[in-house]
C-alpha positions as CSV (number, residue, x, y, z in Angstrom):
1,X,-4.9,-17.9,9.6
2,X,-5.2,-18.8,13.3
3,X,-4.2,-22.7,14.9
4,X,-7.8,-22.5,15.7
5,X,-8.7,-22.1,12.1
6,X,-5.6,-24.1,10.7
7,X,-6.8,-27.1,12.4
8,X,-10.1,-26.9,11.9
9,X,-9.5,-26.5,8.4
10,X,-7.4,-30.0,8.0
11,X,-9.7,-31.6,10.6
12,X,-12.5,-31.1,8.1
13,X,-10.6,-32.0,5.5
14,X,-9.7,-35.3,6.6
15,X,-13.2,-35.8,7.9
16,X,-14.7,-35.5,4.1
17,X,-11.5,-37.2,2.5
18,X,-11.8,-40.4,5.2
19,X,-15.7,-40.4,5.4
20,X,-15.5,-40.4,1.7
21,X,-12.8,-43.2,1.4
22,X,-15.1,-45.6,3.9
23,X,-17.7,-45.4,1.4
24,X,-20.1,-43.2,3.3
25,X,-22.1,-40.3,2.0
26,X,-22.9,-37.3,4.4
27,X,-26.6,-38.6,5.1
28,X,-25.2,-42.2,5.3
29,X,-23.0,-41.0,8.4
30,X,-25.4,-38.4,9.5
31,X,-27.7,-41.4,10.2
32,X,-24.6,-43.4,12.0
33,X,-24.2,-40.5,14.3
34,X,-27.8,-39.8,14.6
35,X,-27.2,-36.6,13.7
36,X,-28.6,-33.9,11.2
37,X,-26.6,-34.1,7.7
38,X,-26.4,-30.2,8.0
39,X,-24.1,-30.7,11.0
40,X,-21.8,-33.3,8.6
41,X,-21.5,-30.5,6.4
42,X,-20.4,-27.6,8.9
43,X,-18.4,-30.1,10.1
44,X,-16.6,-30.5,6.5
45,X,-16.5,-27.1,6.3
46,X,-14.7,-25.8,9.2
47,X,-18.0,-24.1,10.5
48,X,-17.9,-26.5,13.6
49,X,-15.4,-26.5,16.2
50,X,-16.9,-30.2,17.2
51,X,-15.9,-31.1,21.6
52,X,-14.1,-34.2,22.2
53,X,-17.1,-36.7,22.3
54,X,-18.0,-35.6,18.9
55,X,-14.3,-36.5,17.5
56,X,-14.4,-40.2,19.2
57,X,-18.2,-40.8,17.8
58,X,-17.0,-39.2,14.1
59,X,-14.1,-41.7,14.5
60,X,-16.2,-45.1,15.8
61,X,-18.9,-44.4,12.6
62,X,-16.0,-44.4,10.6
63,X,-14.1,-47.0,12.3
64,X,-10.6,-45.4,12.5
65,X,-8.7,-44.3,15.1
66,X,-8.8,-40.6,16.7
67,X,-5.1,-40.2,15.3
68,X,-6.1,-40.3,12.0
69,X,-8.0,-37.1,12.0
70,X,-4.7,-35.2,13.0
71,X,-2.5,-36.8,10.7
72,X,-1.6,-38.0,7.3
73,X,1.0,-40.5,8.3
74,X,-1.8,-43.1,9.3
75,X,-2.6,-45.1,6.3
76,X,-6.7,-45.2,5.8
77,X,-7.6,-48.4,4.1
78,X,-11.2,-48.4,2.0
79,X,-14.3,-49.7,4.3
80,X,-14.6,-53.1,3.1
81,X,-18.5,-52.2,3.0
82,X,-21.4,-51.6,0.3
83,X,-23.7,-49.1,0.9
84,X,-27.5,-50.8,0.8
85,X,-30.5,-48.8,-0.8
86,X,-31.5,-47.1,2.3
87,X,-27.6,-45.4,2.3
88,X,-26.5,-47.6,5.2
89,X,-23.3,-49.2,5.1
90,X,-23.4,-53.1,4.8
91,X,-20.1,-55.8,4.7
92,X,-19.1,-57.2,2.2
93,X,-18.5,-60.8,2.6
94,X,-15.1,-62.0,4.5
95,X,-12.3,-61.5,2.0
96,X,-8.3,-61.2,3.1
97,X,-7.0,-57.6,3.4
98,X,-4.3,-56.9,1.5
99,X,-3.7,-54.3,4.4
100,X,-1.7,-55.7,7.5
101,X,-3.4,-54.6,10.4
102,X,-6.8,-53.6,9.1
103,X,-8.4,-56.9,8.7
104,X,-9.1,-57.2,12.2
105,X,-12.7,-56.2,14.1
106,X,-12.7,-52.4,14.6
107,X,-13.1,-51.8,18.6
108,X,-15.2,-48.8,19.3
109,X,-13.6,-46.0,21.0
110,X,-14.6,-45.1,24.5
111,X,-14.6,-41.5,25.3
112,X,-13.4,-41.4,28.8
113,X,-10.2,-43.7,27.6
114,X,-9.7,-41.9,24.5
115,X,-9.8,-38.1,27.2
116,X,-7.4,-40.2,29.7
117,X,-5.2,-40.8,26.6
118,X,-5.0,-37.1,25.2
119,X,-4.3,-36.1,29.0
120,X,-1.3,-38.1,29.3
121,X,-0.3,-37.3,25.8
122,X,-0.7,-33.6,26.8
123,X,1.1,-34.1,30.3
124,X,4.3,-35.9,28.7
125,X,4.9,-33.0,25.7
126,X,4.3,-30.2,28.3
127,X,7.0,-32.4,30.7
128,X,9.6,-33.1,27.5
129,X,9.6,-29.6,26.9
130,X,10.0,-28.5,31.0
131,X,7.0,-26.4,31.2
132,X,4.7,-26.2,34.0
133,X,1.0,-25.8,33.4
134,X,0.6,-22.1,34.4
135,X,3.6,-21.8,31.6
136,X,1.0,-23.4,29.0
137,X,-1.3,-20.9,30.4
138,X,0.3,-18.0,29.5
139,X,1.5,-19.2,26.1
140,X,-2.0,-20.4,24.8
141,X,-4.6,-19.0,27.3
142,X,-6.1,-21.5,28.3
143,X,-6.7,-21.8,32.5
144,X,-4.4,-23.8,34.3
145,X,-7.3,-24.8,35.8
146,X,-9.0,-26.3,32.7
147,X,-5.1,-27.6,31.5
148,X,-5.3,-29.2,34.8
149,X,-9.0,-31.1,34.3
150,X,-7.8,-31.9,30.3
151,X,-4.3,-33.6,31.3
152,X,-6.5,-35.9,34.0
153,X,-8.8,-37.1,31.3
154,X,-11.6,-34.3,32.8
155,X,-14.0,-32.1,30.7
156,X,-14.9,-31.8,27.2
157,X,-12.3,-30.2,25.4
158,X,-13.2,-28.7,22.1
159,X,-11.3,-28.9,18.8
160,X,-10.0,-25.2,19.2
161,X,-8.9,-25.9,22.2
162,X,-6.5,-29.0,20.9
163,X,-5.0,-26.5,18.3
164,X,-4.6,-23.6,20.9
165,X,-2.3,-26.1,23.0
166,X,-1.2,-27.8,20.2
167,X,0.4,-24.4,18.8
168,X,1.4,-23.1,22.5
169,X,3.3,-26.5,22.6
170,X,4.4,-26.3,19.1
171,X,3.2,-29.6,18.4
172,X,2.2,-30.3,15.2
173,X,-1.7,-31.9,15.0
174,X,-2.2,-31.8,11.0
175,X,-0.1,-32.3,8.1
């Protein structure tokens, strides 16, 4: 199995498994995202390689942040929500969280913060390990060029993309 299909694989995973501990059904966050339910599906199914504004929109309907797609080591409380007849999510009244951390307001994720963010993420590993960008190049194929627009917060990077550098950086972006 390829990174490309490695990742995408436990991407998808922990899509359906945090979607599904939120309390939403695939039409209920179809209808978040304004989006087809078929396209929920091929994304919990590994048949979409989804770019970089889909990630931060799948993570603002569920209210989580983009790190927990990529790893098991961030705890995902239950939505304190009830889904209404029309499958929409609605609160539940105020109760204490037994869950430190997670009681607070969810702030939406912007998409040009959350690209600056993986740049400088990328930028520091590829520095730690001493390895210029045309080095990142040849290891994963991806342009300098675009390695260049990615680790300034530019372009749309695309899953596959994430687990091509993630592997050519052997960086670990699943559990």
């Amino acid at each position: 199995m390829s990174p490309d299909e490695r990742v995408r694989m436990a991407f998808a995973q922990r899509v359906k498994q945090i979607r599904k501990l939120r309390g939403f059904t695939q039409i209920a966050l179809a209808q978040r995202l304004k989006i087809n339910k078929a396209e929920i599906s091929r994304i919990e199914n590994a048949r979409r390689s989804s770019r970089f504004s889909r990630l931060v929109a799948l993570a603002n309907a569920l209210e989580v942040a983009l790190i927990v797609f990529f790893s098991d080591e961030h705890f995902i409380p239950p939505a304190e929500t009830t889904l209404s007849k029309n499958n929409s999510p609605r609160p539940l009244p105020d109760r204490p969280s037994s869950t430190q951390g997670f009681h607070k307001k969810f702030i939406p994720l912007k998409v040009t913060e959350e690209k600056q963010r993986f740049g400088r993420r990328l930028q520091k590993i590829r520095k730690q390990r001493k390895q210029v960008q045309l080095d990142i190049e040849v290891l994963s194929h991806v342009p300098s060029s675009d390695i260049s627009r990615f680790e300034n917060g530019l372009g749309n990077i695309e899953l596959n993309t994430i687990a091509i550098l993630a592997d050519a950086l052997q960086v670990p972006v699943s559990a």
